[in-house]
C-alpha positions in Angstrom: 0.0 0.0 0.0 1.2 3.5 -1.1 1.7 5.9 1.4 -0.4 9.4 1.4 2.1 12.2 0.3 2.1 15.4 2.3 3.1 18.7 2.3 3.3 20.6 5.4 3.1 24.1 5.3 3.3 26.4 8.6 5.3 29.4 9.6 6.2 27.9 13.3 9.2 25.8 12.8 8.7 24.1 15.6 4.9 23.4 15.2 5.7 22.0 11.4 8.3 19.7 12.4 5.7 18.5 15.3 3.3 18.2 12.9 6.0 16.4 10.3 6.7 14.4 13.3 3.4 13.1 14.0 2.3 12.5 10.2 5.4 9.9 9.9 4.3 8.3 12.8 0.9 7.9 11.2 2.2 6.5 8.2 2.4 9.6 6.3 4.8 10.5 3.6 6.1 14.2 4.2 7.8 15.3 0.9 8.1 19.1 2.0 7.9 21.7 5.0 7.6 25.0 4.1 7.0 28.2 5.7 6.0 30.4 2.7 3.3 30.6 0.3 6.3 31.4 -2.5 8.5 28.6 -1.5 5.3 26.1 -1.8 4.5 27.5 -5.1 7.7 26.9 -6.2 8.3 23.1 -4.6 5.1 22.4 -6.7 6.0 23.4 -10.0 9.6 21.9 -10.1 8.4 18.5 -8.3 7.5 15.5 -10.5 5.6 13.7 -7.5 2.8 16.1 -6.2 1.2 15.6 -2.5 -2.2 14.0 -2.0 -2.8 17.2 0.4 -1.3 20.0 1.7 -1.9 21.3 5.8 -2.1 24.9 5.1 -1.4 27.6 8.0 -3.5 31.0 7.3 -0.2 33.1 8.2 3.0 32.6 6.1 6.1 34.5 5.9 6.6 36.0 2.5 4.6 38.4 0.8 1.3 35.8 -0.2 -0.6 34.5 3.0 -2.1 30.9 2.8 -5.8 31.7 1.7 -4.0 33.2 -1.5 -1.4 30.3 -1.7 -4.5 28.0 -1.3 -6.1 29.7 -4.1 -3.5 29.2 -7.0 -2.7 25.8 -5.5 -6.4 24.9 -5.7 -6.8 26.5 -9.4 -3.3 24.7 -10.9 -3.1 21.5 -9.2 -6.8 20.8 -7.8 -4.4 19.4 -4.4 -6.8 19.3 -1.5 -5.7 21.5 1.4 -6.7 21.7 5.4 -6.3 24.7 6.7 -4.7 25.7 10.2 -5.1 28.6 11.9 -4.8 29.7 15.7 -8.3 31.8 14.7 -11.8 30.6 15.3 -13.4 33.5 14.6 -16.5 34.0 12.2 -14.0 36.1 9.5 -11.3 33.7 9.4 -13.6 30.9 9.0 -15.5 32.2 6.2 -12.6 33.4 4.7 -11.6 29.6 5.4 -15.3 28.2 3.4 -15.5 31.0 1.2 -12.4 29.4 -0.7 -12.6 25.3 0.7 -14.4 23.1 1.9 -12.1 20.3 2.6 -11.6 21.1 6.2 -9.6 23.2 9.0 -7.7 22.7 12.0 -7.7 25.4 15.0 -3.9 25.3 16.7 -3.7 23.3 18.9 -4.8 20.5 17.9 -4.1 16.9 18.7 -3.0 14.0 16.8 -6.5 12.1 16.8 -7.6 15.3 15.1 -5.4 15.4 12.6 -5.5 12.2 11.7 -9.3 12.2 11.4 -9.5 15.2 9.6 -6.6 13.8 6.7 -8.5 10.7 6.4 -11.9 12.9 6.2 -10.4 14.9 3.4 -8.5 11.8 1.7 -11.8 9.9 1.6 -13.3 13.0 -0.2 -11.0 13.3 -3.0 
């Protein structure tokens, strides 16, 4: 059985190598940690093998935040994405639904979460 491909992409280094972390545990393949909407963009177009689905935090360094790097992602490569975001507010979520509706993550989260959500999302597509 093929493992699920994943990018990971979150401005904490800390919180993406836990996540990266916890993903391989789960029998995840992690081909990329990021922590800019530019440097994703880029990983996607020179990579032969593209990710089943990308973890997407809202905030980013670089000049394009997440919602925009989920946008072209979404409109070029069709790569489902899950959202993270420390916000549960009514704005950042329907920023969140007004683009996806694959599914989000507030920080923190847990692994059980994660790994329901992926599977969720995986099912989907």
């Amino acid at each position: 059985m093929l493992k699920n491909k994943i990018f990971v992409v979150e401005d904490e280094g800390i919180v993406a190598m836990d996540i990266s972390k916890s993903l391989s545990a789960m029998g995840y393949d992690v081909l990329f940690v990021s922590d800019s909407g530019e440097k994703t963009l880029r990983q996607l177009e020179s990579q032969a093998a593209k990710p089943d689905l990308i973890l997407m935090d809202i905030e980013l360094k670089g000049k394009i935040n997440g919602l925009e790097t989920a946008r072209v992602v979404m409109e070029n490569y069709g790569i489902p994405i899950i959202f993270l975001t420390a916000f549960e507010d009514d704005a950042t979520l329907g920023r969140i639904g007004a683009l996806s509706s694959d599914g989000y993550l507030v920080k923190p989260f847990d692994d059980e979460n994660l790994k329901t959500c992926i599977e969720k999302v995986l099912r989907n597509h």
